[in-house]
C-alpha positions in Angstrom: 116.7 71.3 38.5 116.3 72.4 34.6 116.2 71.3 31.3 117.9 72.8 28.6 115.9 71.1 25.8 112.8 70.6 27.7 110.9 69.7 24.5 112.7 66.4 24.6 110.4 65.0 27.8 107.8 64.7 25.9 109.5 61.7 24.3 108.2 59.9 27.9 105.0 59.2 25.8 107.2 56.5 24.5 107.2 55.2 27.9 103.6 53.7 27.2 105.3 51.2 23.9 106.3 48.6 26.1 103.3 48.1 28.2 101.7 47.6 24.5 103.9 45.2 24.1 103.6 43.1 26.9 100.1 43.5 26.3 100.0 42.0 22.8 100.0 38.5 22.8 102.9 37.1 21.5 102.7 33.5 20.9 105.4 30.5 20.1 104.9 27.2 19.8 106.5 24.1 18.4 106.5 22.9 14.7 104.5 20.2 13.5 105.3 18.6 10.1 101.6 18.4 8.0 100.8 17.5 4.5 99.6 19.7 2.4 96.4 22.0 3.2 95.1 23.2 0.1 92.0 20.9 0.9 91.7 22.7 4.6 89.5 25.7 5.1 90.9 28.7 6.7 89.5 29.9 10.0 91.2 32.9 11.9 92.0 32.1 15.4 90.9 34.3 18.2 91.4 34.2 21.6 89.0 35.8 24.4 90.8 34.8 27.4 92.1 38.0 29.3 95.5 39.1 28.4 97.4 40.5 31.5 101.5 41.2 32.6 103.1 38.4 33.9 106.7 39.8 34.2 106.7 43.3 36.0 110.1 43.6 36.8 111.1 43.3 33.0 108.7 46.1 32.3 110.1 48.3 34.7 113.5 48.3 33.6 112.1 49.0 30.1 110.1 51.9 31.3 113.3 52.8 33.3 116.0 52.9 30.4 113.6 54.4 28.0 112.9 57.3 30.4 116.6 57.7 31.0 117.5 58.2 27.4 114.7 61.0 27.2 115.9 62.6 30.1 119.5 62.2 28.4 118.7 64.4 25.4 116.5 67.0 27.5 120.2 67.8 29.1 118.9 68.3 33.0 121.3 70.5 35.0 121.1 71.7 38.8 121.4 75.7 39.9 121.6 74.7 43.6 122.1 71.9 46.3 124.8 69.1 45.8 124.6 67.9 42.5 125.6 71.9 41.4 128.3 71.7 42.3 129.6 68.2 40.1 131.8 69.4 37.6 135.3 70.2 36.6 135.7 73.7 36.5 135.5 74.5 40.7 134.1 77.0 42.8 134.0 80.6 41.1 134.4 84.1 42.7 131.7 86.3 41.9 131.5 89.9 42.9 127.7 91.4 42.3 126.9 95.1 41.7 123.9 96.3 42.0 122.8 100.4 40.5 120.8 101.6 43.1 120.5 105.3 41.7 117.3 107.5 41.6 117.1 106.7 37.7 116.5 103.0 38.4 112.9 104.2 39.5 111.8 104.2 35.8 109.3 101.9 35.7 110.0 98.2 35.8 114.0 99.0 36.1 114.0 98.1 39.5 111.9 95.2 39.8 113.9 93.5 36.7 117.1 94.5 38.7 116.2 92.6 41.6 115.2 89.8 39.4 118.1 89.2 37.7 120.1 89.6 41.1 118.2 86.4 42.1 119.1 84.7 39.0 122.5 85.4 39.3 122.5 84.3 43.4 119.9 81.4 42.4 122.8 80.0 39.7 125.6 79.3 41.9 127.0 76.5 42.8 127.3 76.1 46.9 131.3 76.4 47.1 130.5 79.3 44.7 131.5 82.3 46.9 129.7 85.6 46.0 130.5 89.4 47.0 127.4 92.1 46.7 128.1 95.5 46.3 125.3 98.2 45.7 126.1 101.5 44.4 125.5 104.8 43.0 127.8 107.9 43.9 129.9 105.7 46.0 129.9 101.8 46.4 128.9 100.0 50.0 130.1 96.3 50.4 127.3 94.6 52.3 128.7 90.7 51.7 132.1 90.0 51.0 133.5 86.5 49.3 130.8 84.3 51.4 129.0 80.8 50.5 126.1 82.0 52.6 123.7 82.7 49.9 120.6 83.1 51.8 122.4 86.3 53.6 122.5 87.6 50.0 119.1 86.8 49.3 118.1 88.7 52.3 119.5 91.5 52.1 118.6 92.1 48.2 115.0 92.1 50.1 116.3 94.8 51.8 117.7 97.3 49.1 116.0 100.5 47.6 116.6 103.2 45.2 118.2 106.6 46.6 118.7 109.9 46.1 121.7 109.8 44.2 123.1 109.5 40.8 124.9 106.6 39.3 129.3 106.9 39.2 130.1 103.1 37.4 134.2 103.8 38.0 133.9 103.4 42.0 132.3 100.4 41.8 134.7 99.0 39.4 137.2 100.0 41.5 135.9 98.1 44.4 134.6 95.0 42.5 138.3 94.8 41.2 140.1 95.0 45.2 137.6 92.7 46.1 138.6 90.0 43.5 142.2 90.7 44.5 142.0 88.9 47.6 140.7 86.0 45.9 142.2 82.5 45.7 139.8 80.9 43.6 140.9 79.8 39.7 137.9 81.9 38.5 136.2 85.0 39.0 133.3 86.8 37.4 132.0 90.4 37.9 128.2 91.1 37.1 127.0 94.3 36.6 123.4 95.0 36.8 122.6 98.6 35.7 120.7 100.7 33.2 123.9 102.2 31.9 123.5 105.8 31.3 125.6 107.3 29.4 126.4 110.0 32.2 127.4 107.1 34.3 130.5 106.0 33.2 133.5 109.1 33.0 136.4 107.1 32.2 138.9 106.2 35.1 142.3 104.1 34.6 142.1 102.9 38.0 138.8 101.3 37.3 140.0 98.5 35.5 139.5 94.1 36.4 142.1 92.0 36.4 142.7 89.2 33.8 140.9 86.9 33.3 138.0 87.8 35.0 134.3 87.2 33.3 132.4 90.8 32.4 128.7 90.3 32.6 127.0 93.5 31.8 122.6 93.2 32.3 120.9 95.9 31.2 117.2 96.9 32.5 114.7 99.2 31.5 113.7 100.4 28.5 116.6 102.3 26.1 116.2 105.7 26.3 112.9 106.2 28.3 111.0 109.2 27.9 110.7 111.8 30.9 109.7 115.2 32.0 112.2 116.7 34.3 112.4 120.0 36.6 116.3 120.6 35.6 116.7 124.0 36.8 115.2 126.5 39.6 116.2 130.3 39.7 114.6 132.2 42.3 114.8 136.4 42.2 115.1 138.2 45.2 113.4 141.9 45.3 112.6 144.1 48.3 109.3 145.9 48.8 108.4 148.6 51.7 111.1 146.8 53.7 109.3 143.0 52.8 110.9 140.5 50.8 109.5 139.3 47.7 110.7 136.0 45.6 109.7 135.2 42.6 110.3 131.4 41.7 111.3 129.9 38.0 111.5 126.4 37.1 112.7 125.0 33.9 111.1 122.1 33.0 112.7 119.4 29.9 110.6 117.0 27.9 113.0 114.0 26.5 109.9 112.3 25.3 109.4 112.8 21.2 105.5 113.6 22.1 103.9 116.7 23.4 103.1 116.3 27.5 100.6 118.1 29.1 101.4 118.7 33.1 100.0 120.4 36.1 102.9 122.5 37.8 102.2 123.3 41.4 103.9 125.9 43.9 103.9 124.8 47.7 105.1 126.9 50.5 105.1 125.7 53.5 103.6 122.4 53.0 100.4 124.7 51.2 99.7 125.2 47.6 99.7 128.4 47.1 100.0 128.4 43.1 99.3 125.9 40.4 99.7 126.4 36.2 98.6 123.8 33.5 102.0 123.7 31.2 102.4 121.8 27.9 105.6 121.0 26.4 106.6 119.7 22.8 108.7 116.6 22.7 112.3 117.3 23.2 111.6 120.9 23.8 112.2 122.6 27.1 109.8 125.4 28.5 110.7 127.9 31.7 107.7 128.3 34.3 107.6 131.6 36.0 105.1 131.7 39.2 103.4 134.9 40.9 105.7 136.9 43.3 104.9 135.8 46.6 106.1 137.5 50.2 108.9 135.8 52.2 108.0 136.6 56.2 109.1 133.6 58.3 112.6 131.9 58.9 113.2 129.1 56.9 110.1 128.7 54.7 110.0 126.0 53.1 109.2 125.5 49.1 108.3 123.0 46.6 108.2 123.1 42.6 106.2 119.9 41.6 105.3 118.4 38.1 103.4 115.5 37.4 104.8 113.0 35.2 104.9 108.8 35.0 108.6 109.1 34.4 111.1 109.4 36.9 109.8 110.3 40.3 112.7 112.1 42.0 113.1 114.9 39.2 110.0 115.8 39.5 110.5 118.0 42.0 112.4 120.9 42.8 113.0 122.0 47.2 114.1 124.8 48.1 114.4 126.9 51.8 114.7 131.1 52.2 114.9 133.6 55.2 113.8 136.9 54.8 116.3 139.8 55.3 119.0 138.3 52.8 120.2 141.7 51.7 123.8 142.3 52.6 123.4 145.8 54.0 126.9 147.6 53.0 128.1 150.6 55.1 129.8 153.3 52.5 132.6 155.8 54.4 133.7 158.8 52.7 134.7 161.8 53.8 133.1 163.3 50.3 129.8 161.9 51.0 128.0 160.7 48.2 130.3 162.5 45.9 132.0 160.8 43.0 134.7 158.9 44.6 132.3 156.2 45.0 129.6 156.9 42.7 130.9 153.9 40.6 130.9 152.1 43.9 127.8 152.5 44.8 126.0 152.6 40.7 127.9 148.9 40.5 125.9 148.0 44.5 122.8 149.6 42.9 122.4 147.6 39.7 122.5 144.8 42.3 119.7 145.6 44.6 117.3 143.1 43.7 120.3 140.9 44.0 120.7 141.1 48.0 122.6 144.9 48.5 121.3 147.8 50.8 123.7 150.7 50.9 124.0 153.4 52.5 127.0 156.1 52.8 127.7 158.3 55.6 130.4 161.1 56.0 131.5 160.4 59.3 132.8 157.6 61.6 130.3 155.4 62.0 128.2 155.0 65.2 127.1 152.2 67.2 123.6 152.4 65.5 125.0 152.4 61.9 127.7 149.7 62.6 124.4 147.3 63.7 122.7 148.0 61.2 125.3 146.7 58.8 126.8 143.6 57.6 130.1 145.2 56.2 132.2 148.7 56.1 133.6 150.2 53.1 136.1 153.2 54.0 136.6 154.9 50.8 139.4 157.1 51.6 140.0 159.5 54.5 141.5 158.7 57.8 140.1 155.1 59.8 138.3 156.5 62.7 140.2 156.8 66.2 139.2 156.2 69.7 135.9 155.2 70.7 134.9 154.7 66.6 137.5 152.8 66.2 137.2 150.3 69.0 133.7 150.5 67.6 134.9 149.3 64.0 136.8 146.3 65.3 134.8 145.3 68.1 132.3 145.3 64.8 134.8 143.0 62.8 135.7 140.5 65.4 132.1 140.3 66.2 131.6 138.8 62.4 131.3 141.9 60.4 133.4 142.5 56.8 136.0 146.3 56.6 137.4 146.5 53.6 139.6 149.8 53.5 140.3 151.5 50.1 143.7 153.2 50.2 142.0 156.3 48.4 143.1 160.0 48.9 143.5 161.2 52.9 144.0 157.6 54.1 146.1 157.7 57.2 145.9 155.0 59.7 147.0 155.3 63.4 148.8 153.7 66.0 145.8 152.1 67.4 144.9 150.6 63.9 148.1 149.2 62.8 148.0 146.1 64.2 144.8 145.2 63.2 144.9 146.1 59.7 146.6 142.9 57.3 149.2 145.3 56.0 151.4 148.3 57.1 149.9 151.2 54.6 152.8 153.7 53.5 152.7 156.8 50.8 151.3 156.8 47.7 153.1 155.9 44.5 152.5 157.5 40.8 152.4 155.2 38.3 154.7 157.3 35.8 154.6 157.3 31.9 153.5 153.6 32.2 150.8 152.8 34.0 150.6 150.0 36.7 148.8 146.5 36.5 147.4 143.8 38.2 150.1 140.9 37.6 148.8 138.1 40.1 144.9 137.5 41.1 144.9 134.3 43.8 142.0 132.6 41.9 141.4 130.2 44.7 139.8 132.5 46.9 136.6 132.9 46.9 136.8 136.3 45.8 138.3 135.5 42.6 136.8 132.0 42.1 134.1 133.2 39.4 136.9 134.7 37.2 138.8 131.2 36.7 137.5 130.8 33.4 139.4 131.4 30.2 137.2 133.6 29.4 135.8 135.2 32.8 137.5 138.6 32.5 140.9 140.0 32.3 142.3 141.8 35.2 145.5 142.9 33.6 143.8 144.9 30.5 142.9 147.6 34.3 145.7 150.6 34.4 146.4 152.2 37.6 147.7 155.8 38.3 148.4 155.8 41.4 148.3 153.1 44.4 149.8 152.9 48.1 152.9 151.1 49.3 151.6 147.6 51.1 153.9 145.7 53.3 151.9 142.7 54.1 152.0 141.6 58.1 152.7 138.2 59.0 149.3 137.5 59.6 148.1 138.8 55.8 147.2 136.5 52.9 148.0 138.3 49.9 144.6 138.1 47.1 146.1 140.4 44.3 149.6 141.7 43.5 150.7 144.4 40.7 152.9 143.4 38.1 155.9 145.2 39.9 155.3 142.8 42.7 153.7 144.7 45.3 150.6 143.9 47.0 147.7 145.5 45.5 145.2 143.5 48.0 145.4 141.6 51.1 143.5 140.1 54.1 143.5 139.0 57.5 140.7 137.5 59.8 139.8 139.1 63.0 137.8 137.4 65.3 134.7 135.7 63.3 135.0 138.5 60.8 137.6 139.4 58.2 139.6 142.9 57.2 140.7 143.6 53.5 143.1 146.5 52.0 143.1 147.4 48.7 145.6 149.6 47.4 144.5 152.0 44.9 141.3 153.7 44.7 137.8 152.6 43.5 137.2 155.6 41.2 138.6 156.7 37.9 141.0 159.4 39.2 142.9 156.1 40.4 142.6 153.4 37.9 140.5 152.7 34.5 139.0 149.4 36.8 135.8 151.2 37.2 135.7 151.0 32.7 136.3 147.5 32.6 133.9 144.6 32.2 134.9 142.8 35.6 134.1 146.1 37.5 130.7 145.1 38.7 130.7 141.2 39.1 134.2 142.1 41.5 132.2 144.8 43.3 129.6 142.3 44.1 131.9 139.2 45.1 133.4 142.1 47.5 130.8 142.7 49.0 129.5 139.0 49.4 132.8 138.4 50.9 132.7 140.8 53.4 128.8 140.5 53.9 130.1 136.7 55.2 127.6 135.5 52.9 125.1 136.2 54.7 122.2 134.2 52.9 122.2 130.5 53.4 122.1 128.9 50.1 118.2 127.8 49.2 119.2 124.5 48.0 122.2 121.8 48.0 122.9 119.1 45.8 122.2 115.4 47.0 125.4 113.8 48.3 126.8 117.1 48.8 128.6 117.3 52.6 128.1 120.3 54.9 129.7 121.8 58.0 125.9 122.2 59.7 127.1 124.3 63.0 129.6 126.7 60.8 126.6 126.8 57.9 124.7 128.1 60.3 126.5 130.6 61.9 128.0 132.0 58.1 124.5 132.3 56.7 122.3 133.3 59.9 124.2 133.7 62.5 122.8 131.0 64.0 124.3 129.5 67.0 123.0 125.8 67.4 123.0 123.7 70.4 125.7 121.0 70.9 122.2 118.5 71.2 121.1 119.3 67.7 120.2 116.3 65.5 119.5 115.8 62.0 115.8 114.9 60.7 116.3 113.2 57.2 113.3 113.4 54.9 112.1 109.8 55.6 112.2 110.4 59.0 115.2 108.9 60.2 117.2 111.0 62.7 120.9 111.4 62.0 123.2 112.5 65.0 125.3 115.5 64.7 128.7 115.4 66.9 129.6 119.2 67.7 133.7 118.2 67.8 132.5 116.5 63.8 129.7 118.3 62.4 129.9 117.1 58.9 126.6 116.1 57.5 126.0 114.3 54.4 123.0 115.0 52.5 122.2 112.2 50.5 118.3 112.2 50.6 116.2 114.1 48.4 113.8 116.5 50.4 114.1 118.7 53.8 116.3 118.2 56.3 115.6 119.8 59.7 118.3 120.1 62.1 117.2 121.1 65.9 117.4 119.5 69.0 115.4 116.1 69.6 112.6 117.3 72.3 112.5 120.7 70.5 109.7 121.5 68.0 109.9 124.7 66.3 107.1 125.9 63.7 110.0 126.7 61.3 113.5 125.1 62.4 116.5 125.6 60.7 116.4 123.3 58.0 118.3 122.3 54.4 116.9 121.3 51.2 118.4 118.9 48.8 117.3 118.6 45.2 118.6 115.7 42.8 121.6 115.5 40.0 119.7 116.8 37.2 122.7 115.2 35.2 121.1 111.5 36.1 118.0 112.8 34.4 119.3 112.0 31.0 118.0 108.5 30.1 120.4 107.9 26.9 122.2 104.2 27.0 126.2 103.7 27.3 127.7 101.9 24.6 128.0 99.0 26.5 131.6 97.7 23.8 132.8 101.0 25.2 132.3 100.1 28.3 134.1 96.5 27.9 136.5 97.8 26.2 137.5 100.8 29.0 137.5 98.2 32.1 138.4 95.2 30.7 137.1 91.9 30.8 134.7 89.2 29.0 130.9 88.2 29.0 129.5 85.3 28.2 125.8 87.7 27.7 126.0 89.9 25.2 124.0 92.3 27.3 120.4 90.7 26.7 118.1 92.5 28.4 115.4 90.0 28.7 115.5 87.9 32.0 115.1 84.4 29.5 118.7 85.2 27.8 119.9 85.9 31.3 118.7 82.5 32.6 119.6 80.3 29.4 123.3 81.8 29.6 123.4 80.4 33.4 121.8 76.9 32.6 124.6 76.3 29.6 127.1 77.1 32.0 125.9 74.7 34.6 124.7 72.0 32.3 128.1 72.3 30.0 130.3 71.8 33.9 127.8 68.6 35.4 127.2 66.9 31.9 124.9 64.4 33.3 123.3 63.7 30.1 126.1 61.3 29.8 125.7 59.7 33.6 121.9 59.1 31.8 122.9 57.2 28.7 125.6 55.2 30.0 123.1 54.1 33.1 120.1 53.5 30.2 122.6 51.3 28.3 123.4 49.2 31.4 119.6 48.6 31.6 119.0 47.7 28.2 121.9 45.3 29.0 120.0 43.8 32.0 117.0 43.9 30.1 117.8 41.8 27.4 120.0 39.3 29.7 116.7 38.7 32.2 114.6 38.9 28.9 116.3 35.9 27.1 116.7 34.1 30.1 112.6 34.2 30.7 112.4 33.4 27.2 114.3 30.2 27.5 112.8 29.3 31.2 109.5 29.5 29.8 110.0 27.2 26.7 111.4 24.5 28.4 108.1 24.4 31.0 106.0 24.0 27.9 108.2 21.2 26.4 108.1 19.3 29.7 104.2 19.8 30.0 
């Protein structure tokens, strides 16, 4: 029960006039005719006998009407049992959501969540029925359209912040289906958030229906300051056959005032580095740590800062292997002559970058094809026989051929099935030169030059290219702007085989002149390489493939038993016919089997949104205005706005402030009946006497 003007009770003060009253005496008698007194001295009458209340019952129903009327203009109203529920309005359909985003850690921002998801459960009426829906990437339902309040309040015990960052349009969307399937008259939709600005996209499917009540409740503090780790880049260079990284953090300071940190490098669960940092308010400063030498499978890293802020961008995981080179097997018949000296110049420039290349004359032997992750023949007759059974036993054994239709390319019998393409003579380009007319920008090859400004492919002249007749088997990557295929592939077993069909050199095309020269020569050789080196970090709620990860990046061949080991803990089964894993945890995942314990087992690391870093407000109107609705807040943030709106609500639906007056009247009716009936009763004893 609650009083929306509470200051009224302490009218029951008043409560004390009529026991005054009763205890003044008050007394009547009957008139006497006298003759004058002006001879008669006055003398004041006093009376010491004890005075005491005779009638009780009259006083009570004083005491009761007065108190009545006092509790009439305090307005009580109830939030739960019964009498909630008196009204005219009926029972309401409320859906609930709740942010549960890393960015709610800020301080206070969750604890003034869950309170105001009380207050909202605490106001309802008990025919009010009442979905809750948490959410951050993705909404869950947890109760849908039920009357069973303590269920709700139970399992708001249970919820926690995540990993994640905060999408407002899907749990719109699912707020708005929910109410769909209502029958009730009214509906309401509260949303209880701190309404970044990065959360809300726009969506024209997240919209509520009509006439449904908006309630939007802000918490924590506008705009918060925080120190964030928002980027990591980490530089790969080999040394006497050892790899060394060399880790970079950039780390942002929202906050207007300077902040002094400590950052700290772990490996392997040890600090092995540590730098004091300071960083001006609204400034940003890059953190470069000592080299450090990469020797065990899977070692695991850490960039940490330490900040009051935000908890989850404070730190930056990462996991590398040693040997992440993509060792590239050149084939030329000239040797290291210049058909492929811009070949390998464009590999070099990339060493630190993950390339070891080496070129050989001949057909490769068993000892060079292990020691390489993918062939390039530049030219000259593919290798017969033995070599070539070699060479495709190489490529259906995971290994990347990509054959460069250069001078002296013949291909025989034995290689003309395997090959994506039947290669026939060579073509001049004339007086006017041949171009690329079609790049398949969906492949991964050709992914990174999407952009409008990414390069341009068809600014490359050609000379001189080979007539490609794609098999049925080919997917064709790149065609010339006569039509024909200028590059195509087919996969052979694990691996894959590409033809390209003009030379890499100048005496065949101006490519080798061109700006996207070197970034294609590197996503080439990634390509066929299989991409070898397992990325060192993914982003949270990001989904993986964890049995074909691990074969792409390591060759890694996992057990059927394997099970995933979330950062907290938890264990996360893995079906082999499903493998699709969900990262939604920040931290290091381990994935191995359940009795196994491995010093370094193969393991993932998940790093925050950086995006959910940014602490700016929505506009709130904007908001309103995108997904429809009303509000009877005007998105108060403190919790007593919250809770006044509620009591008006209730106490405008029950009204008992009138049920009060009308039952104080009907006392004060009763009281002056019984009253003047004592009255009379009582003077007609003293006449008799």
């Amino acid at each position: 029960m609650g009083f929306l003007a509470p200051l009224f009770l302490v009218g029951l003060i008043g409560l004390a006039i009529p026991v005054l009253v009763h205890l003044t005496r008050h007394e009547r008698g009957k008139p006497t005719p006298f003759p004058s007194l002006m001879f008669l001295e006055r003398i004041p009458f006093q009376e010491t006998s004890r005075r005491r209340i005779r009638h009780w019952f009259l006083l009570a129903l004083r005491l009761a009407a007065l108190a009545l009327l006092v509790a009439a203009f305090a307005r009580p109203f109830f939030r739960t049992g019964r009498l909630a529920s008196v009204g005219g309005l009926g029972p309401e359909e409320v859906v609930l959501l709740v942010d549960r985003s890393y960015s709610m850690e800020r301080a206070g921002a969750w604890d003034q969540a869950m309170d105001r998801a009380r207050s909202a459960v605490a106001t309802l009426g008990p025919l009010d029925r009442l979905s809750l829906i948490g959410f951050d990437e993705a909404p869950r339902l947890y109760h849908r359209s039920t009357t069973d309040h303590a269920r709700i309040m139970a399992t708001l015990d249970t919820l926690a912040t995540g990993s994640l960052a905060t999408r407002l349009a899907p749990a719109v969307r699912l707020g708005s289906s929910t109410l769909a399937a209502s029958t009730l008259s009214r509906s309401r939709v509260v949303i209880i958030s701190d309404f970044q600005r990065g959360s809300w996209r726009g969506d024209e499917e997240a919209q509520l229906p009509d006439g449904v009540v908006l309630e939007t409740v802000p918490v924590g503090d506008a705009g918060s300051a925080n120190l964030a780790l928002s980027g990591l880049d980490l530089d790969r260079s080999s040394s006497t056959g050892r790899d060394r990284i060399s880790v970079s953090a950039r780390l942002v300071n929202t906050s207007p005032d300077t902040v002094s940190t400590e950052a700290v490098l772990v490996i392997d669960e040890s600090q092995v580095q540590s730098q004091s940092v300071t960083v001006a308010g609204g400034e940003a400063l890059r953190i470069d740590f000592a080299p450090f030498t990469l020797t065990q499978m899977f070692t695991r890293g850490l960039v940490k800062v330490a900040d009051e802020g935000l908890a989850s961008d404070n730190a930056l995981n990462f996991v590398l292997s040693p040997g992440g080179n993509t060792r590239i097997l050149v084939v030329d018949p000239a040797g290291a002559g210049e058909s492929n000296l811009y070949l390998r110049r464009a590999l070099g420039i990339a060493e630190g970058s993950g390339f070891q290349v080496r070129v050989i004359a001949s057909a490769p032997s068993a000892a060079d094809l292990d020691g390489a992750d993918a062939v390039i023949l530049n030219g000259g007759p593919l290798p017969g026989g033995d070599a070539g059974q070699r060479l495709q036993a190489f490529v259906q054994g995971g290994g990347g051929l990509l054959v460069v239709s250069g001078g002296g390319t013949r291909v025989g019998a034995d290689h003309a099935a395997f090959l994506p393409v039947t290669v026939e003579g060579t073509r001049d380009a004339g007086r006017e030169p041949i171009r690329l007319g079609f790049v398949d920008y969906d492949h991964r090859i050709f992914e990174a030059f999407r952009g409008a400004r990414s390069g341009d492919f068809s600014r490359a002249s050609f000379y001189r290219a080979r007539s490609l007749t794609p098999t049925d088997s080919a997917r064709v990557l790149a065609r010339f702007d006569d039509g024909t295929v200028a590059l195509a592939e087919a996969r052979r077993g694990k691996g894959r085989v590409l033809v390209w069909a003009s030379g890499l050199s100048r005496l065949w095309t101006s490519l080798p002149l061109q700006p996207i020269y070197l970034p294609l020569v590197h996503e080439l050789a990634n390509y066929l390489g299989g991409e070898n080196e397992a990325p060192a970090w993914h982003e949270s709620g990001a989904t993986v493939n964890v049995f074909a990860l691990a074969e792409a990046t390591g060759g890694i061949e996992l057990p059927d038993d394997v099970v995933a080991i979330r950062p907290d803990g938890g264990v996360v089964g893995i079906d082999p016919a499903d493998p699709i894993l969900r990262l939604d945890q920040q931290g290091t995942w381990e994935v191995r089997s359940p009795g196994d314990r491995p010093d370094h087992p193969y393991a993932l690391a998940v790093n925050v949104d950086v995006a959910e870093s940014d602490l700016t407000p929505l506009d709130l109107e904007e908001l309103r205005a995108s997904i429809g609705g009303g509000g009877e807040y005007e998105g108060e943030s403190g919790e007593d706005a919250t809770l006044e709106a509620g009591g008006e609500d209730f106490e405008r639906r029950q009204a008992f402030w009138r049920y009060l007056m009308v039952a104080a009247f009907l006392i004060l009716a009763l009281e002056s009946v019984l009253a003047n009936w004592l009255s009379r009763h009582t003077i007609k004893e003293v006449a008799g006497r």
